[in-house]
SEDO-533201 format. One record per residue (C-alpha): x, y negated, z negated; chain; residue number from 1. Coordinates in Angstrom, 3 decimals. Each point is the difference from the previous one (the first is absolute). Layout:
# residues N
c1->X; c2->Y; c3->Z; ch->A; i->NUM
...
***
This chain:
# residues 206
c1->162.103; c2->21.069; c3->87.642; ch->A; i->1
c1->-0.656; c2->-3.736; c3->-2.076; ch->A; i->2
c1->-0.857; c2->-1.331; c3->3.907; ch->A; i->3
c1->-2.806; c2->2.855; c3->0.731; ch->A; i->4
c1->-1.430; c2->-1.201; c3->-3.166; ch->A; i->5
c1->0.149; c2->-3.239; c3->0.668; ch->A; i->6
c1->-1.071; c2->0.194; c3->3.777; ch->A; i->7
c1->-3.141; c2->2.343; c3->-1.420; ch->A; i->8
c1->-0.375; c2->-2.541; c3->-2.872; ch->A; i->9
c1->-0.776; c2->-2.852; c3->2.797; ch->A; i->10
c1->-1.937; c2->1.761; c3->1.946; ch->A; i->11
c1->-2.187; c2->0.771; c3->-2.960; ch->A; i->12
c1->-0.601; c2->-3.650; c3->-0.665; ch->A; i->13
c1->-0.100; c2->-1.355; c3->3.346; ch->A; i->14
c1->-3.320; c2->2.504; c3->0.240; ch->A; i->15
c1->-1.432; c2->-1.189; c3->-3.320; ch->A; i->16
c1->0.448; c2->-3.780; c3->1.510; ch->A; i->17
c1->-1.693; c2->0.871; c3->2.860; ch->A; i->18
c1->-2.634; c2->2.822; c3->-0.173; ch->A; i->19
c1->-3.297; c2->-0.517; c3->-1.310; ch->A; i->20
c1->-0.410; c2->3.840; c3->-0.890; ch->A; i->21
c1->3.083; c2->-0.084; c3->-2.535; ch->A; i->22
c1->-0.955; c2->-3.553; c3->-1.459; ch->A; i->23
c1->-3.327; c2->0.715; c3->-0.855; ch->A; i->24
c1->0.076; c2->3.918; c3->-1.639; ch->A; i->25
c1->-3.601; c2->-0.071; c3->-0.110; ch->A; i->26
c1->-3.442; c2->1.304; c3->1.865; ch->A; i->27
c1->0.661; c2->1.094; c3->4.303; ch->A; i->28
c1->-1.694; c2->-2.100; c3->1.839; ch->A; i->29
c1->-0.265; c2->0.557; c3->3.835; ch->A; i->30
c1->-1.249; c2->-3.350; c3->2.096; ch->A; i->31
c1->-1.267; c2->1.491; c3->3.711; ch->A; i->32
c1->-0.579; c2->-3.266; c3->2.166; ch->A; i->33
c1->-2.140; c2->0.183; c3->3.701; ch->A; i->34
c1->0.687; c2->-2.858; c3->1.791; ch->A; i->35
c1->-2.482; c2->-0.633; c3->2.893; ch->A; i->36
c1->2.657; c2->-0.359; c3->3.534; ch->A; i->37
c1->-1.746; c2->-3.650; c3->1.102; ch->A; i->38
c1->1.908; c2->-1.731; c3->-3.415; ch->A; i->39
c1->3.355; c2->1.708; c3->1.469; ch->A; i->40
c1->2.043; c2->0.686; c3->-3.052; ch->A; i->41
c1->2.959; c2->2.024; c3->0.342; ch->A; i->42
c1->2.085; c2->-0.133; c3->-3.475; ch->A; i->43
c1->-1.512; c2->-0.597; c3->-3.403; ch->A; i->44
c1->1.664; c2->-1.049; c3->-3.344; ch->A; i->45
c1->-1.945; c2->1.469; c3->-3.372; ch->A; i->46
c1->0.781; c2->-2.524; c3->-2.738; ch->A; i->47
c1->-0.918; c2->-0.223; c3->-3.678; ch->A; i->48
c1->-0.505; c2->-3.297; c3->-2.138; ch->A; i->49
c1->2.635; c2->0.652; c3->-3.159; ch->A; i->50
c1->-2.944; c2->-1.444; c3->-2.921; ch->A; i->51
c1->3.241; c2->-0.442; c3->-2.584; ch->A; i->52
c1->1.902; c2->-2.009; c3->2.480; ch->A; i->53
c1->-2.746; c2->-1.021; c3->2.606; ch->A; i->54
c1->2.147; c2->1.074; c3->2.669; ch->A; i->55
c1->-0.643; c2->1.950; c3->2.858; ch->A; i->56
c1->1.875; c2->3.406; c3->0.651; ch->A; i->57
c1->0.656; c2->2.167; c3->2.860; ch->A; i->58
c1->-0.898; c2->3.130; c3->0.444; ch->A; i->59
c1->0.536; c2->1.247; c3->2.715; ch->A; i->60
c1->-0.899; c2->-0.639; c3->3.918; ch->A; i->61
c1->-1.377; c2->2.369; c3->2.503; ch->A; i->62
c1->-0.512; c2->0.336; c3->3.786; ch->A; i->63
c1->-3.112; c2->0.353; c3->1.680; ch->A; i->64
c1->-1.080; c2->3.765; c3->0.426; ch->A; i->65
c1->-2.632; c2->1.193; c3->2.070; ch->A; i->66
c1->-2.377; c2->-3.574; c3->-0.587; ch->A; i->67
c1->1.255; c2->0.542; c3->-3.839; ch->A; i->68
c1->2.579; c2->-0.965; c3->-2.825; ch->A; i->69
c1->0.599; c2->2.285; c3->-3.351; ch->A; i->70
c1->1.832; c2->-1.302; c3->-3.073; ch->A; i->71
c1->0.374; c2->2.538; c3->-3.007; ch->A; i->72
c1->1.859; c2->-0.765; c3->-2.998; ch->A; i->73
c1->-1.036; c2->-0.283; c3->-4.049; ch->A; i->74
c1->-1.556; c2->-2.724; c3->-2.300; ch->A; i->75
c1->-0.221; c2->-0.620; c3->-3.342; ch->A; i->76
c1->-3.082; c2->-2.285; c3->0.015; ch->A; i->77
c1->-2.434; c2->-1.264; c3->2.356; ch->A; i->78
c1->1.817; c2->-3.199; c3->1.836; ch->A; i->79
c1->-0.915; c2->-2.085; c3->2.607; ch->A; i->80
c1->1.580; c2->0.934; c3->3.179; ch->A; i->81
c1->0.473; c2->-1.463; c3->3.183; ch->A; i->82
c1->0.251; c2->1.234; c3->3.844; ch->A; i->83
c1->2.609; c2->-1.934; c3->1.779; ch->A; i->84
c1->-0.175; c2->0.634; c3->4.349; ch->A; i->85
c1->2.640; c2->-0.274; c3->1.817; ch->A; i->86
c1->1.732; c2->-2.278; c3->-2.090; ch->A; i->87
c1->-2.496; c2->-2.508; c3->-0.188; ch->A; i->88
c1->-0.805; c2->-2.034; c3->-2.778; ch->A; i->89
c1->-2.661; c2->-2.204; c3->0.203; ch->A; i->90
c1->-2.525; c2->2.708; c3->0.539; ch->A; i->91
c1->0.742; c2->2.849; c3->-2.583; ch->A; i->92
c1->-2.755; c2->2.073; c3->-0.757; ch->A; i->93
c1->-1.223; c2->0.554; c3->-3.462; ch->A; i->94
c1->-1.179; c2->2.743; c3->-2.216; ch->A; i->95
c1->0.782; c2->1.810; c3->-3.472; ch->A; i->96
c1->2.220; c2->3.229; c3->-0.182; ch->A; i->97
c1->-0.577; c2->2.691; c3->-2.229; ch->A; i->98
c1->0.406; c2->3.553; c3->-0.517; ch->A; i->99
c1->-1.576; c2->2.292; c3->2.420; ch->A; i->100
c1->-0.841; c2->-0.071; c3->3.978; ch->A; i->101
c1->-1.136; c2->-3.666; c3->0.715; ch->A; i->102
c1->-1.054; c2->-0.089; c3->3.373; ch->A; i->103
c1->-0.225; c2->-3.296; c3->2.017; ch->A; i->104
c1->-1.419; c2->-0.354; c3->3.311; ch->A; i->105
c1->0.633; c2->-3.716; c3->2.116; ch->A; i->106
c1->-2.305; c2->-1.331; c3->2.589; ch->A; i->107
c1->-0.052; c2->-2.973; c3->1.766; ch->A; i->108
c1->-2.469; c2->-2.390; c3->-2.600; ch->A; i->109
c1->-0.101; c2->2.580; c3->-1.775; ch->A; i->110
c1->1.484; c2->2.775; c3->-2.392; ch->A; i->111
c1->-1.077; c2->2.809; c3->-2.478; ch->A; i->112
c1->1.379; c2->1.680; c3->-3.204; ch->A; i->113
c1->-0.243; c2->3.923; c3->-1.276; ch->A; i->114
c1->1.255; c2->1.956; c3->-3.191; ch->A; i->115
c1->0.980; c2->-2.542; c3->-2.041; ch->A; i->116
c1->-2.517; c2->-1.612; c3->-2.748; ch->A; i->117
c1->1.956; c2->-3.046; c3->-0.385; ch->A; i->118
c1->-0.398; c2->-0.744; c3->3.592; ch->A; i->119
c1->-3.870; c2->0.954; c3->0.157; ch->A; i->120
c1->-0.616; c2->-2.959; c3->-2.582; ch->A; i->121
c1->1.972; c2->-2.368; c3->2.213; ch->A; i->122
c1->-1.753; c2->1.274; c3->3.018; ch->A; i->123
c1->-3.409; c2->-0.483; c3->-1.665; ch->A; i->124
c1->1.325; c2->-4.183; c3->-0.887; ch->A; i->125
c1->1.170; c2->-0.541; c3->3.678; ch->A; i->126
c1->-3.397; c2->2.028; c3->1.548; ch->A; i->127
c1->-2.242; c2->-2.393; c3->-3.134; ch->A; i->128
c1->2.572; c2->-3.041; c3->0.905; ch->A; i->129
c1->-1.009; c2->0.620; c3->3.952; ch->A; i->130
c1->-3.377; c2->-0.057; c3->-0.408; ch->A; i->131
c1->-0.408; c2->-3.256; c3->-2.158; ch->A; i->132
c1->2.204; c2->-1.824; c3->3.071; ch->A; i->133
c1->-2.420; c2->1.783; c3->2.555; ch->A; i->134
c1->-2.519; c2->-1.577; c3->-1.545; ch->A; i->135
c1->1.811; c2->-3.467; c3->-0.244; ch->A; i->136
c1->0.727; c2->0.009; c3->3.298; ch->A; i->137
c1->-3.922; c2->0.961; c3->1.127; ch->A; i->138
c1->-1.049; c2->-2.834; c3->-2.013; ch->A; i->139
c1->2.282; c2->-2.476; c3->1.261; ch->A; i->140
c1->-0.957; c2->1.337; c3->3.989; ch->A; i->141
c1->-3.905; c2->-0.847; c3->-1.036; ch->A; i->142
c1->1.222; c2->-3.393; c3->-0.931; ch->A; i->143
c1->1.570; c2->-0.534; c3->2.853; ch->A; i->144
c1->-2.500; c2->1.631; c3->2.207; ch->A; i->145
c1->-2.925; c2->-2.161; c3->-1.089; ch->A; i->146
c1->2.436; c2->-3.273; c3->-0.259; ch->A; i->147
c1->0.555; c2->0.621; c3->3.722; ch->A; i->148
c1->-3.809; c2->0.296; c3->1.090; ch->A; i->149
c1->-0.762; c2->-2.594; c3->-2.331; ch->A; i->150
c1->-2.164; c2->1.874; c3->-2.147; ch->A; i->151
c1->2.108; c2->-0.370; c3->-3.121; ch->A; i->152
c1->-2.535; c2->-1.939; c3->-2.826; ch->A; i->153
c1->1.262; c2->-1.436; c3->-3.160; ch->A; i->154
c1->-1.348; c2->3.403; c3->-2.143; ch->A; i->155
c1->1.604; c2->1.934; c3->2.463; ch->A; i->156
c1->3.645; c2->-1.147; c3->-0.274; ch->A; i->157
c1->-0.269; c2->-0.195; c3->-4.180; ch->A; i->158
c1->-1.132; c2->3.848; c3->-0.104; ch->A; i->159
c1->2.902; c2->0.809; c3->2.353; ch->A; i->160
c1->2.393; c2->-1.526; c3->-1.899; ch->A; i->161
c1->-1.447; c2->0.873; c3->-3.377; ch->A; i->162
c1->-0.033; c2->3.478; c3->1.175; ch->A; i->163
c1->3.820; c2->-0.479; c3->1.469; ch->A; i->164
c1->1.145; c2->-1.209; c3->-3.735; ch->A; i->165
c1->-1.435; c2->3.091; c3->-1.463; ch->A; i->166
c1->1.724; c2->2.313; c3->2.283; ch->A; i->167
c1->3.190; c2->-1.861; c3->-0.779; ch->A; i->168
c1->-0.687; c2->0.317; c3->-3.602; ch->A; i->169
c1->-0.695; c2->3.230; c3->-0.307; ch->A; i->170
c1->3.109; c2->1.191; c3->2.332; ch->A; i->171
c1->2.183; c2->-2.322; c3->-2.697; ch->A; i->172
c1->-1.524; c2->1.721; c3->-2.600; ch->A; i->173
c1->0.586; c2->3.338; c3->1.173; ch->A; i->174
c1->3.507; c2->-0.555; c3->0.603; ch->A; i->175
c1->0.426; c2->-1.190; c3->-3.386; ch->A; i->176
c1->-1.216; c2->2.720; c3->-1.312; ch->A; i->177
c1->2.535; c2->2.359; c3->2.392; ch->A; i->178
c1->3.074; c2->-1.991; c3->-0.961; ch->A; i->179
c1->-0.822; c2->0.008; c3->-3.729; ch->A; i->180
c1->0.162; c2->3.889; c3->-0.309; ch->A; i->181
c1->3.636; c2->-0.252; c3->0.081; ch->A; i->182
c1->0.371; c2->2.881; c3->2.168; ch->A; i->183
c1->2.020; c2->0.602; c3->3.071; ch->A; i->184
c1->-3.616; c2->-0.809; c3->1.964; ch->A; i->185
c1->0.247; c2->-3.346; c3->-1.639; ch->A; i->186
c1->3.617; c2->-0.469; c3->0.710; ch->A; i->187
c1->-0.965; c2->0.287; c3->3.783; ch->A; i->188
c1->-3.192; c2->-2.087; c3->-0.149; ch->A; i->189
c1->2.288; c2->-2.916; c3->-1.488; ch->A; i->190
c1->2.785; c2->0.022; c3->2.086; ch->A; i->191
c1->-2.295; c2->0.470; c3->2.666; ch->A; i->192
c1->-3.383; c2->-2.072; c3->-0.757; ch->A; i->193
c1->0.791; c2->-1.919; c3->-3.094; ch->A; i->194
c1->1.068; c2->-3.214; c3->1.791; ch->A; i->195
c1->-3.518; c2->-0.373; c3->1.357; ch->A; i->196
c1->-1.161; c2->-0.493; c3->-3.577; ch->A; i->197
c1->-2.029; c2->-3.423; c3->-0.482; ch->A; i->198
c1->2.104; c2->-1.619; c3->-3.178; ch->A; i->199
c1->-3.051; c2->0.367; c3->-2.212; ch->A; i->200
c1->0.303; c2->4.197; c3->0.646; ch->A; i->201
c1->4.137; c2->-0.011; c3->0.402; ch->A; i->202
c1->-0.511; c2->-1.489; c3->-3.713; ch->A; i->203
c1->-1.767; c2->3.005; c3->-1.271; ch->A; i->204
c1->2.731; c2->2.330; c3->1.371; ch->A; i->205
c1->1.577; c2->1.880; c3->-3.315; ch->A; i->206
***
């Protein structure tokens, strides 16, 4: 009779080391992930960064079903969470879980974000993010567009890269901003962004 209770004592506390639904005790949260077939991913690890311990915990891993991958479990708090494929870790993918159906669709270049309000704001920094580097990038293909033809003038190349700094600056800015919210958006946009921070910017980082 003492082993039963042991053996049903172990397996009690090998669970709560290792499942995500009986750690947390908090909101559902159900993560539904479309991967598009040309970035051929076949397993995918969901991981969540620990904030207490800054450590990153498993929970759980799931086959590709059908083009998709479903984690489920509970969470206590919005974290920052992390997709893992096929046991690769260079290029996780990144995104906040919290409570509810977050849905996720991956596309080459690409990806998208549903159900979850945490994730719409970080959406809306990567789309604003996006756009200032579009334009970057524009501005730097004039430059070297009219440098090639031999059109560039003097005025030319100081409104180019007058208008180049204030793209910069402004992206800096807003990424400031992000990170200074303190939030599990922030978390991500520092671990992810925050090295590209001029020093006079990184300085103003709380």
């Amino acid at each position: 009779m003492k082993k039963l209770v042991l053996n049903i004592f172990a397996a009690a506390l090998l669970l709560s080391l290792t499942d995500c639904d009986h750690h947390d005790q908090g909101v559902d949260y159900r993560v539904n992930i479309t991967v598009d077939n040309q970035l051929h991913r076949d397993s995918a690890t969901l991981l969540v960064l620990e904030g207490e311990y800054n450590k990153l915990r498993v929970c759980g891993t799931a086959r590709v079903h059908d083009g998709s991958f479903t984690f489920t479990g509970q969470t206590d708090k919005d974290k920052v969470a992390l997709i893992r494929w096929d046991n690769d870790s260079v290029n996780p993918f990144y995104f906040v879980l919290e409570g509810g159906d977050i849905n996720i669709t991956i596309k080459p270049g690409s990806w998208d974000i549903t159900g979850s309000p945490a994730n719409s704001e970080y959406l809306h920094y990567i789309n604003q993010r996006n756009c200032i580097m579009d334009s970057r990038v524009a501005t730097w293909q004039e430059y070297l567009k009219m440098a090639a033809d031999s059109s560039l003038k003097r005025d030319d190349e100081m409104r180019m890269v007058h208008q180049d700094s204030l793209l910069n600056d402004s992206l800096q800015r807003m990424t400031v901003e992000r990170i200074n919210r303190g939030d599990a958006v922030g978390r991500i946009i520092r671990e992810r962004y925050g090295k590209q921070l001029d020093q006079d910017h990184m300085r103003q980082l709380k």
